[in-house]
VONU-879360 format. One line per field, with one value per atom (N, C-alpha, C, O): residue number from 0; residue in one letter; chain; y negated, x negated, z negated. Coordinates in pm, 1 decimal. Example, Ala and Ser with C-alpha at 12.3 -4.5 7.8 and 13.67 -1.06 7.14 Angstrom:
// VONU-879360
num <- 0|0|0|0|1|1|1|1
residuo <- a|a|a|a|s|s|s|s
cadena <- A|A|A|A|A|A|A|A
py <- 569.0|450.0|330.0|331.9|225.0|106.0|-3.0|-113.8
px <- -1319.0|-1230.0|-1320.0|-1423.6|-1285.0|-1367.0|-1290.0|-1340.9
pz <- -780.0|-780.0|-780.0|-846.5|-708.0|-714.0|-787.0|-803.9
//
This chain:
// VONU-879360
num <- 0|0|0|0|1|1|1|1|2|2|2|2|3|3|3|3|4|4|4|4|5|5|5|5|6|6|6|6|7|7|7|7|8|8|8|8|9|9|9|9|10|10|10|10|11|11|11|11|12|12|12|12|13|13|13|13|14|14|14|14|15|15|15|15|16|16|16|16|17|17|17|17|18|18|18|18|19|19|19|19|20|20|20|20|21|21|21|21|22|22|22|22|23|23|23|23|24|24|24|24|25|25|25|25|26|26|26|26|27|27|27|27|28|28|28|28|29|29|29|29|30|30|30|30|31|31|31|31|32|32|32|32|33|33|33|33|34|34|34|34|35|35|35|35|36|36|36|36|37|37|37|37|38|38|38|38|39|39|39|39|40|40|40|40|41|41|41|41|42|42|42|42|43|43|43|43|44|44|44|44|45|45|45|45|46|46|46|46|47|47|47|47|48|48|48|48|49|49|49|49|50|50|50|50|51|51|51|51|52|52|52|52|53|53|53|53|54|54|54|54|55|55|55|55|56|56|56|56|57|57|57|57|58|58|58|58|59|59|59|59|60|60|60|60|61|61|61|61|62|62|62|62|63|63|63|63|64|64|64|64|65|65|65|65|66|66|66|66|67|67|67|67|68|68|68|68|69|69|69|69|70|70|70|70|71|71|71|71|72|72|72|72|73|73|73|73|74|74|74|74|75|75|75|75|76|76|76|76|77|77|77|77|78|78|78|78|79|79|79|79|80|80|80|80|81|81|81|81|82|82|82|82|83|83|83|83|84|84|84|84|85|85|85|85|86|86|86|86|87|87|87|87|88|88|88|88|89|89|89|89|90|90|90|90|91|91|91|91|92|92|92|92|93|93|93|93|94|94|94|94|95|95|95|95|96|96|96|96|97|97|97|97|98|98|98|98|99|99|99|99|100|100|100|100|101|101|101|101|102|102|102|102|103|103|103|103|104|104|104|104|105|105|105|105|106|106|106|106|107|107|107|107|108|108|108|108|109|109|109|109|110|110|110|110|111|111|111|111|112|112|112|112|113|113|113|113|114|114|114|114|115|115|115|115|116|116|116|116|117|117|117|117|118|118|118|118|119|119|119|119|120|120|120|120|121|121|121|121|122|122|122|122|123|123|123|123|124|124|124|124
residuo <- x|x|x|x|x|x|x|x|x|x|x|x|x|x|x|x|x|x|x|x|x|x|x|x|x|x|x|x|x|x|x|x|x|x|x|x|x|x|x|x|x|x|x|x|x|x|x|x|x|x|x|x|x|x|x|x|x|x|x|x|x|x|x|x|x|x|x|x|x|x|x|x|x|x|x|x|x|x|x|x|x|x|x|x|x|x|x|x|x|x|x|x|x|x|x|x|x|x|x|x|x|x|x|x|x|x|x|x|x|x|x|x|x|x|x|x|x|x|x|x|x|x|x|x|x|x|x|x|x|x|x|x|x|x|x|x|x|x|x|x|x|x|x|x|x|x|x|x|x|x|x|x|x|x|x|x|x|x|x|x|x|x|x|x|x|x|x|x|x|x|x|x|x|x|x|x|x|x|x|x|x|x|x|x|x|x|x|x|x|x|x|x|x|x|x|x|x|x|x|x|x|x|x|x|x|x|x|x|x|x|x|x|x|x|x|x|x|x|x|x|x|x|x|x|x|x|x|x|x|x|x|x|x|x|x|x|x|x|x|x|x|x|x|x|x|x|x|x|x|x|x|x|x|x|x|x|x|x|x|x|x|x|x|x|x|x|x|x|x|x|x|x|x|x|x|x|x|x|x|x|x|x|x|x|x|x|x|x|x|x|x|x|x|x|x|x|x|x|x|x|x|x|x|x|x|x|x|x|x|x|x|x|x|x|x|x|x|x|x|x|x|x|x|x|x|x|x|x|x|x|x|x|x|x|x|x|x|x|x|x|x|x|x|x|x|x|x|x|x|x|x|x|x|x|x|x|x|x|x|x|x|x|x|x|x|x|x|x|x|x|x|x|x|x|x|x|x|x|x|x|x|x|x|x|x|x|x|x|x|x|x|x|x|x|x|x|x|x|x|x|x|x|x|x|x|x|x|x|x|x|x|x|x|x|x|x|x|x|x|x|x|x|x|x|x|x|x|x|x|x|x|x|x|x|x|x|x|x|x|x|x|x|x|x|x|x|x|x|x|x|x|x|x|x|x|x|x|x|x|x|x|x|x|x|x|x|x|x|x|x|x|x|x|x|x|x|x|x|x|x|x|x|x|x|x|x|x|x|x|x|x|x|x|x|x|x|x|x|x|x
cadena <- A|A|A|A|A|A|A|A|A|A|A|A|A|A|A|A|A|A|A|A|A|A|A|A|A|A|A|A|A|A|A|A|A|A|A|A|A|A|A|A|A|A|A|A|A|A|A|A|A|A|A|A|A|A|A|A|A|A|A|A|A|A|A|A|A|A|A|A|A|A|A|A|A|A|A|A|A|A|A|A|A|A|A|A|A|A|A|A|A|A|A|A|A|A|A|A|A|A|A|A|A|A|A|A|A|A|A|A|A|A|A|A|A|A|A|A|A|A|A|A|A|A|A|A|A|A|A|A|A|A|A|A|A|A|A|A|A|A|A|A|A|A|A|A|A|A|A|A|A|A|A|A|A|A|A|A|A|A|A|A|A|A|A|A|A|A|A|A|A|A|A|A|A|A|A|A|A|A|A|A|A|A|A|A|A|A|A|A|A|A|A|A|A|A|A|A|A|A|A|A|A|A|A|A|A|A|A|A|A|A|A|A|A|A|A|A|A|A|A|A|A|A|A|A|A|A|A|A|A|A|A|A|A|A|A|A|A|A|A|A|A|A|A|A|A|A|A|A|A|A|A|A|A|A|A|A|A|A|A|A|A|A|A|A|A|A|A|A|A|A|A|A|A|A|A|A|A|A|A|A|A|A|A|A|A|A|A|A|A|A|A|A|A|A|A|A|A|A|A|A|A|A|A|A|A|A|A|A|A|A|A|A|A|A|A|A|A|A|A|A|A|A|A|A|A|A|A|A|A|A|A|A|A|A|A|A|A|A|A|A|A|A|A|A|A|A|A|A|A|A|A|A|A|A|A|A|A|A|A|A|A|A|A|A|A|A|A|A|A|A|A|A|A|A|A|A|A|A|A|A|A|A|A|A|A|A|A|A|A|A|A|A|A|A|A|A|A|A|A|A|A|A|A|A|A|A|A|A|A|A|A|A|A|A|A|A|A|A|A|A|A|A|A|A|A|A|A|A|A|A|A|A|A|A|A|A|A|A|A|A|A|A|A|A|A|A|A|A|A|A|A|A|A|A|A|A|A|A|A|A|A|A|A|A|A|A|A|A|A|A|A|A|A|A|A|A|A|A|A|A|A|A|A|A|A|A|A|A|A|A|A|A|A|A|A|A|A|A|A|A
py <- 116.7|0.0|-123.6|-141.0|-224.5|-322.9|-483.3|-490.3|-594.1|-688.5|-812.8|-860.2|-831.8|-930.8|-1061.9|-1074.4|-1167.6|-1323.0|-1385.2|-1495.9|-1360.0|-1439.2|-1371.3|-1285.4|-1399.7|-1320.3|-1348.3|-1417.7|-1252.8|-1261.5|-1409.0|-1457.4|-1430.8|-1633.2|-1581.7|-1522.6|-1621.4|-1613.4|-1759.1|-1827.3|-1816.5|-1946.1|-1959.0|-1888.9|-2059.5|-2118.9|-2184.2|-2188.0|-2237.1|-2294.2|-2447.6|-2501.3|-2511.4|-2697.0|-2783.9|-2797.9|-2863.8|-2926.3|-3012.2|-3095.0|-2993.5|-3123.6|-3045.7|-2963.9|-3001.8|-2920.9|-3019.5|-3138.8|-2993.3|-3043.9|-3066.8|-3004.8|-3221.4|-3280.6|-3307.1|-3220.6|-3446.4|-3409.7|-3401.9|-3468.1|-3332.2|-3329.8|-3263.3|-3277.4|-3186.6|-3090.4|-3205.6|-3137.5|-3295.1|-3424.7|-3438.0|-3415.0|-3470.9|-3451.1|-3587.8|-3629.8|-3653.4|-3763.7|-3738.8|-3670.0|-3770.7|-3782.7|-3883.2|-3872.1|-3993.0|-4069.7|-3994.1|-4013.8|-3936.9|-3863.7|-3692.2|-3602.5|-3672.9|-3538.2|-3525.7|-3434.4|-3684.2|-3656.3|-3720.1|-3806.9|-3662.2|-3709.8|-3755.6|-3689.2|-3879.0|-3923.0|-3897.0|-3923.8|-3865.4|-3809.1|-3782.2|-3671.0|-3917.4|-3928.0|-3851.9|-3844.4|-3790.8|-3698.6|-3834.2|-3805.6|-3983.8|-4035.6|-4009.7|-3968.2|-4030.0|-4018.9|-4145.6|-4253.6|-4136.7|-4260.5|-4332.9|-4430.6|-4324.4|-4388.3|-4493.8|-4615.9|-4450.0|-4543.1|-4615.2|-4725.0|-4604.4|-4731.9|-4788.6|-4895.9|-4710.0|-4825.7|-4818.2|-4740.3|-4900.6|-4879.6|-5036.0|-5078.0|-5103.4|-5172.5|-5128.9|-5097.5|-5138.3|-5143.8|-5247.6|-5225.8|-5353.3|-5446.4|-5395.6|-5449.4|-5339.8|-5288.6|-5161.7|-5179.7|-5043.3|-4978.7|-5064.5|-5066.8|-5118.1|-5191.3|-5292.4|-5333.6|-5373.5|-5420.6|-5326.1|-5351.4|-5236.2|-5099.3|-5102.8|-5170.3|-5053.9|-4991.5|-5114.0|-5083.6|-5239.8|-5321.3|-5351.1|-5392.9|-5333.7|-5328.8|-5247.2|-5298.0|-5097.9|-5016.6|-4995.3|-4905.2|-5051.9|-5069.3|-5203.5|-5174.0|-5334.1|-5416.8|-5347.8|-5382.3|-5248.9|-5174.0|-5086.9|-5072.0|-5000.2|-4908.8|-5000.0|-4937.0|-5103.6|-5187.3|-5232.4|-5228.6|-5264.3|-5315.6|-5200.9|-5239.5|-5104.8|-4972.2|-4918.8|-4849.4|-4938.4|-4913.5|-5022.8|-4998.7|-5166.7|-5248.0|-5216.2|-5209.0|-5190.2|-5175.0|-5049.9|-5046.2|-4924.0|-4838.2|-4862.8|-4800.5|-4988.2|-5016.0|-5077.8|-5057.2|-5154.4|-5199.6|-5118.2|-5179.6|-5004.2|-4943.3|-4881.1|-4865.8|-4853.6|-4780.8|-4869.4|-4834.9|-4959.0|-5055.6|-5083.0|-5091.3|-5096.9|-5063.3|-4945.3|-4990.1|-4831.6|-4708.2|-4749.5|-4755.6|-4775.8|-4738.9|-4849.5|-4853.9|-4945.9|-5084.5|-5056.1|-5128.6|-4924.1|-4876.7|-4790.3|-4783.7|-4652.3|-4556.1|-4490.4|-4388.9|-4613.8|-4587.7|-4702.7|-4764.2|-4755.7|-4859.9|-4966.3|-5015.2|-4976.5|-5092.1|-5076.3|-5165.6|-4954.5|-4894.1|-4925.1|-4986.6|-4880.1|-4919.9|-5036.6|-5074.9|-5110.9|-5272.2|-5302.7|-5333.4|-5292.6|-5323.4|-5300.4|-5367.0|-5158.9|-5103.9|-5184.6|-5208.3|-5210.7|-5245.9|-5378.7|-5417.5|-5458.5|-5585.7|-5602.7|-5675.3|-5500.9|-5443.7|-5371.1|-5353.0|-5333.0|-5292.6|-5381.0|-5367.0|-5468.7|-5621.1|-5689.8|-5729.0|-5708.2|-5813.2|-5749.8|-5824.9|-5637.7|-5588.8|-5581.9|-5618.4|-5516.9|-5540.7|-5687.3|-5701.9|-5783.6|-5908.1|-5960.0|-6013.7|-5936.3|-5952.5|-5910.1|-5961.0|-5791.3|-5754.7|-5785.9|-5761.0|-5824.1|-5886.3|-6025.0|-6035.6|-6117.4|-6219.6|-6231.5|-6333.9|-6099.5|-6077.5|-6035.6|-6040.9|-5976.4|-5907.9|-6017.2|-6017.4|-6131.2|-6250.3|-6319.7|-6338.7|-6361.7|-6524.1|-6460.1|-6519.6|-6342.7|-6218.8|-6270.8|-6338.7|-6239.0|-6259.8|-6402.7|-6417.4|-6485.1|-6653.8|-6723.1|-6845.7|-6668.3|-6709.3|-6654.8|-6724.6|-6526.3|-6484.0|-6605.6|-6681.2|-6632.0|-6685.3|-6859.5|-6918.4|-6909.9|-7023.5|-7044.6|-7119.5|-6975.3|-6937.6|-6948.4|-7019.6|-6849.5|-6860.9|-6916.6|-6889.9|-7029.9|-7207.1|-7347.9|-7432.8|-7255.8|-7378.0|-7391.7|-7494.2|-7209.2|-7215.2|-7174.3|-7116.8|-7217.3|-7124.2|-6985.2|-6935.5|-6928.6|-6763.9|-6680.7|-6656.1|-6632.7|-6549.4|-6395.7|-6311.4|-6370.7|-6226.5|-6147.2|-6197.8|-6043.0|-5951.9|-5955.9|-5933.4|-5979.5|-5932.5|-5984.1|-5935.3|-6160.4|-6271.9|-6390.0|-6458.5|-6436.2|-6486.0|-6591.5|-6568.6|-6758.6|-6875.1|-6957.2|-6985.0|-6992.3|-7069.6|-6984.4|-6862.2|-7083.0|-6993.8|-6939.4|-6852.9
px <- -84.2|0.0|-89.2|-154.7|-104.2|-167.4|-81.5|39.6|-154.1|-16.1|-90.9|-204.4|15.2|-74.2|12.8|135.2|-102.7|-41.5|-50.6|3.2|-89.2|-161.3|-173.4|-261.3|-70.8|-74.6|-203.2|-277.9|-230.3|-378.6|-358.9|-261.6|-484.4|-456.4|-588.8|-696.0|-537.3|-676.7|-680.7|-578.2|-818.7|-875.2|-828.3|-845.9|-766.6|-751.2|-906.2|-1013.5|-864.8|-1008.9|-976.5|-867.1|-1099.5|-1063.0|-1061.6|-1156.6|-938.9|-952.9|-1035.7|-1042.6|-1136.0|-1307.5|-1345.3|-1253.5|-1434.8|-1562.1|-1688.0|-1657.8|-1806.4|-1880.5|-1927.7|-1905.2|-2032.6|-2056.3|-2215.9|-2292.1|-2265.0|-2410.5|-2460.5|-2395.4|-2575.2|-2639.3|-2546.8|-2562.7|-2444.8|-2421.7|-2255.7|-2153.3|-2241.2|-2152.4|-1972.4|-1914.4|-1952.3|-1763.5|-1716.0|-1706.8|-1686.6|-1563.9|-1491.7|-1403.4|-1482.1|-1330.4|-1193.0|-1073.5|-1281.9|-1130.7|-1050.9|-931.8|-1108.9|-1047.3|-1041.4|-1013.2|-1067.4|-977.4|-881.1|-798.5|-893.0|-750.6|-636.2|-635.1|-562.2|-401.1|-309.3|-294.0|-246.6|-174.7|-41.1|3.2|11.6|215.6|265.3|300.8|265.0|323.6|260.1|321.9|131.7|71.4|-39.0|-65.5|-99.8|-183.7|-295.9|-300.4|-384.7|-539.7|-566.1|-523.5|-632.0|-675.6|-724.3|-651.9|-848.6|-936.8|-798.6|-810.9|-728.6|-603.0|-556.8|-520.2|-540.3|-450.4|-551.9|-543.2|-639.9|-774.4|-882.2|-977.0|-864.8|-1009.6|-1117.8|-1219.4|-1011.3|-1160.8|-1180.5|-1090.7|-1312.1|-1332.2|-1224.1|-1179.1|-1208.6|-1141.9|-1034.2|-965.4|-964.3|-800.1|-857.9|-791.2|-958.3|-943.3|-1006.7|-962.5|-1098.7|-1148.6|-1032.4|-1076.2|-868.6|-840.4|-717.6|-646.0|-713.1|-591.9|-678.2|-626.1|-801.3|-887.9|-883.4|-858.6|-904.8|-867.6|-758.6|-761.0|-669.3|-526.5|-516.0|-485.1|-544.5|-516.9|-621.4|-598.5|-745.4|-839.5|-770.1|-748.8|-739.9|-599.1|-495.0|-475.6|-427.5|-356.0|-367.7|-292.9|-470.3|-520.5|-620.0|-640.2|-665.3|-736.1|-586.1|-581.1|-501.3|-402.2|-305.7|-252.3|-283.3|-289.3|-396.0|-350.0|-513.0|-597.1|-625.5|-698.3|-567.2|-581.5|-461.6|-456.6|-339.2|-246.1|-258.4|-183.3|-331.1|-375.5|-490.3|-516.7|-578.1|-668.2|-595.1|-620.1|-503.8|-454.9|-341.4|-282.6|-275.9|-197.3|-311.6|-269.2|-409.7|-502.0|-582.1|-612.2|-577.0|-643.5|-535.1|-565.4|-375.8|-229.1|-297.8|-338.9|-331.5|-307.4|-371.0|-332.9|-481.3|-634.8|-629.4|-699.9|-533.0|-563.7|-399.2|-355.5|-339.4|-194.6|-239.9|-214.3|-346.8|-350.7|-496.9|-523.2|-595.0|-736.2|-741.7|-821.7|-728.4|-700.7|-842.1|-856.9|-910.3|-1039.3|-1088.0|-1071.6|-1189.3|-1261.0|-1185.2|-1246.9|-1020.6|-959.3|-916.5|-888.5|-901.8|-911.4|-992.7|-961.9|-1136.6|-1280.5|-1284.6|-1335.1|-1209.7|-1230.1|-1156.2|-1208.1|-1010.1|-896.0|-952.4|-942.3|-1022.5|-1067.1|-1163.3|-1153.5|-1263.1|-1331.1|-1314.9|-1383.5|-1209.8|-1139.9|-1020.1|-967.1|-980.2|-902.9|-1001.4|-976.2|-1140.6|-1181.4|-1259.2|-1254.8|-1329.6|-1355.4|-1312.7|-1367.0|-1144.1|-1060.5|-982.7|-917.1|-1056.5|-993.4|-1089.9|-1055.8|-1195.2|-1326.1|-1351.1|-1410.1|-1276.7|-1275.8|-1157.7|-1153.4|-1057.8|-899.8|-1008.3|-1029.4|-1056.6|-1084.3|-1198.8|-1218.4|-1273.6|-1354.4|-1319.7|-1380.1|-1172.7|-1122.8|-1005.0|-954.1|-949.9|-848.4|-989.7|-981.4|-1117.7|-1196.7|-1232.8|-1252.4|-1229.4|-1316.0|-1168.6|-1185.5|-1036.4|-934.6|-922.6|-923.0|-913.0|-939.4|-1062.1|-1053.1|-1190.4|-1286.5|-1289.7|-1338.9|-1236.2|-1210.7|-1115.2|-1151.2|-971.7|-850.3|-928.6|-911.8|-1010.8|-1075.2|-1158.4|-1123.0|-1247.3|-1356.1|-1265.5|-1301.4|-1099.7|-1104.4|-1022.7|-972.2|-976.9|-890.6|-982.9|-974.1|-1094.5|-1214.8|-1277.8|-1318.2|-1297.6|-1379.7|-1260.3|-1280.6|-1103.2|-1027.8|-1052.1|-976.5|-1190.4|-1170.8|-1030.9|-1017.3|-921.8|-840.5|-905.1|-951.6|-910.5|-922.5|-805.0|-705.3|-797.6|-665.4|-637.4|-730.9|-528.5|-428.2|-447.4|-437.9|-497.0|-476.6|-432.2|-515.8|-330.7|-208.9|-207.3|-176.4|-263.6|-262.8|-139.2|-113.4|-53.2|106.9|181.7|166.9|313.6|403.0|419.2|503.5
pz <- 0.0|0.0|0.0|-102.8|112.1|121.2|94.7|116.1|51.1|74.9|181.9|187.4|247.1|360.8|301.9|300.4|247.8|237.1|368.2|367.1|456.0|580.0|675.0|682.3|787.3|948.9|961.9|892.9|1110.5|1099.9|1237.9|1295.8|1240.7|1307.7|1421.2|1408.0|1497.0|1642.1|1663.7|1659.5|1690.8|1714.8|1845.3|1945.0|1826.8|1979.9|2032.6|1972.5|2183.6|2253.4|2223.3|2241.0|2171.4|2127.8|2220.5|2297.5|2226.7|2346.7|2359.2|2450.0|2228.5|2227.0|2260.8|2265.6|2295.8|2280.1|2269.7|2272.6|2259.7|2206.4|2344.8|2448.8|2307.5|2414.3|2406.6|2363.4|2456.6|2477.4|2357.6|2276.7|2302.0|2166.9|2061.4|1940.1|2121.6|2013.3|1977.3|1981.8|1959.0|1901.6|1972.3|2078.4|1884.4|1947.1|1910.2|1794.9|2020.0|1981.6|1926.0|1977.3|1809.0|1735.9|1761.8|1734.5|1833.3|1847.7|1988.4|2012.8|2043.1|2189.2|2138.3|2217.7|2019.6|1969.3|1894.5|1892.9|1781.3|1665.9|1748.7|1836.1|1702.7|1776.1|1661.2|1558.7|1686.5|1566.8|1584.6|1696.3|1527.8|1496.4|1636.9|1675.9|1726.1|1832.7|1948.3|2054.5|1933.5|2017.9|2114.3|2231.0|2052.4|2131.9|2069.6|1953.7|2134.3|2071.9|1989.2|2030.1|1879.1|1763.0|1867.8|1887.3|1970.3|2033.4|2127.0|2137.2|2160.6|2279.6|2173.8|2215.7|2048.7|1957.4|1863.5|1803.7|1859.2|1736.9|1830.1|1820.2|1919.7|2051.7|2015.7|2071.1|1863.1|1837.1|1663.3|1585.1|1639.2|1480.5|1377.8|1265.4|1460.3|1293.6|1333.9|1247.2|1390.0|1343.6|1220.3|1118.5|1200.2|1110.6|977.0|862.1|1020.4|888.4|840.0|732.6|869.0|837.0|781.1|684.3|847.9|762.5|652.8|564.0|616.1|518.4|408.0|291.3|439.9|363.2|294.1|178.4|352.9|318.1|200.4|92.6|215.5|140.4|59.6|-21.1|49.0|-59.4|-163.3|-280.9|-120.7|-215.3|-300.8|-417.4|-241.1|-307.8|-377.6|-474.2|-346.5|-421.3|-542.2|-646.1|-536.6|-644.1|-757.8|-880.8|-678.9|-790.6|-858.9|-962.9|-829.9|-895.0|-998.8|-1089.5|-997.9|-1062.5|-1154.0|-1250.4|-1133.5|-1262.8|-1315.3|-1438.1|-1237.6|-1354.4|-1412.8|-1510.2|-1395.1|-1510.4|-1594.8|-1697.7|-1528.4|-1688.5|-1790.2|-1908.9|-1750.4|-1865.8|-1898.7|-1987.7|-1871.3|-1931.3|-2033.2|-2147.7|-2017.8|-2040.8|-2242.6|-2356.9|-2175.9|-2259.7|-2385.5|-2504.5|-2316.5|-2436.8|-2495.2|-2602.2|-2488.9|-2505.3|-2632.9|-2749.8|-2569.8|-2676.3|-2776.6|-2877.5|-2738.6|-2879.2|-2983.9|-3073.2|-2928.3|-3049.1|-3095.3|-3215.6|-3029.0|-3110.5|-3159.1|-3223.6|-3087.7|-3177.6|-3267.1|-3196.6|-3332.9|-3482.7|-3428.8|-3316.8|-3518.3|-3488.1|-3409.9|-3326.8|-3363.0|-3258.6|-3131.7|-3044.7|-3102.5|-2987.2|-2977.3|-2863.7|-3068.2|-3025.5|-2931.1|-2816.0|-2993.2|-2900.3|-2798.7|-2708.3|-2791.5|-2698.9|-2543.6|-2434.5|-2598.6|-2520.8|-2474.9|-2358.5|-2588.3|-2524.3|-2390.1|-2291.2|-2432.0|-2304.5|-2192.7|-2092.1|-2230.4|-2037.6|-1996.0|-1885.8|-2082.9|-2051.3|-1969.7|-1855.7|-2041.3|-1961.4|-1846.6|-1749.2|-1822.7|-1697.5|-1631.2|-1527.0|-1624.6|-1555.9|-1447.9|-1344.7|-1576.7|-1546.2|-1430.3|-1324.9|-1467.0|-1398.3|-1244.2|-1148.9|-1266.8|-1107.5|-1078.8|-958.3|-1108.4|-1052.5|-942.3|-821.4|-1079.8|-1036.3|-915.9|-850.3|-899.6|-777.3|-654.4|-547.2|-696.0|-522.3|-494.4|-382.3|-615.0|-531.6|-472.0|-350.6|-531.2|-492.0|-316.1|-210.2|-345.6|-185.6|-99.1|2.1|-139.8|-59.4|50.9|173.1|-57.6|-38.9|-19.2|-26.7|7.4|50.4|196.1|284.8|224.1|410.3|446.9|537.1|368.2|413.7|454.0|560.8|337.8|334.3|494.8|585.9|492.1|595.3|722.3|816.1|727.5|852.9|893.0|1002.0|802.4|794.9|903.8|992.5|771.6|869.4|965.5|1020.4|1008.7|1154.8|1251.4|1358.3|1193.4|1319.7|1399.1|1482.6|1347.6|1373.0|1338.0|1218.2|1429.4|1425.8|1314.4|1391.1|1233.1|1133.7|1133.4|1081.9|1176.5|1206.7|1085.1|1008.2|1038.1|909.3|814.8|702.2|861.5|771.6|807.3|866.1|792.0|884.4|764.4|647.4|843.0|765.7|834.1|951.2|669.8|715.3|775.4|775.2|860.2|876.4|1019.6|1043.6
//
């Protein structure tokens, strides 16, 4: 009596195959939802670096609002020691809040003054 979790799977042939020096394009092998290649809809760098930004903002403000859930924790249920403690991931926390808004508004500043267009920073209305 055997138990099979897993039909058995035969490799298909890749529609990359490897090219000169061994190396595979990836933007002309991944295919996104709709079946296009990454390379036909992100065919320049600042469209991914300005997704990546995006979601590095968000993922930063998620992570301050768990230092300071974090910092509640430790200044109700470690007594003196978590005071100190809470004060010190208050203000680190605060510290890098205040380093990723001055980073926000020093691009937005910069590209007020030289009129450089920056994808996915949209000055006024």
């Amino acid at each position: 009596m055997s138990f099979k979790f897993v039909s058995t799977v035969f490799a298909q042939g890749s529609p990359c195959g490897a090219g000169q020096g061994g190396s595979i394009n990836l933007g002309d092998c991944l295919k996104l939802s709709d079946s296009t290649t990454v390379s036909s809809v992100y065919n320049n760098p600042a469209f991914l670096v300005n997704l990546a930004v995006r979601n590095i903002f968000v993922l930063a403000g998620v992570v301050l609002f768990l230092m300071f859930f974090l910092a509640g924790y430790k200044f109700i249920t470690k007594g003196k020691d978590g005071i100190e403690d809470a004060k010190r991931i208050v203000t680190m926390s605060m510290l890098g809040f205040s380093i990723m808004f001055a980073a926000f508004w020093i691009v937005q500043l910069v590209s007020l003054l030289t009129g450089v267009v920056i994808p996915g920073i949209t000055i006024g209305s």
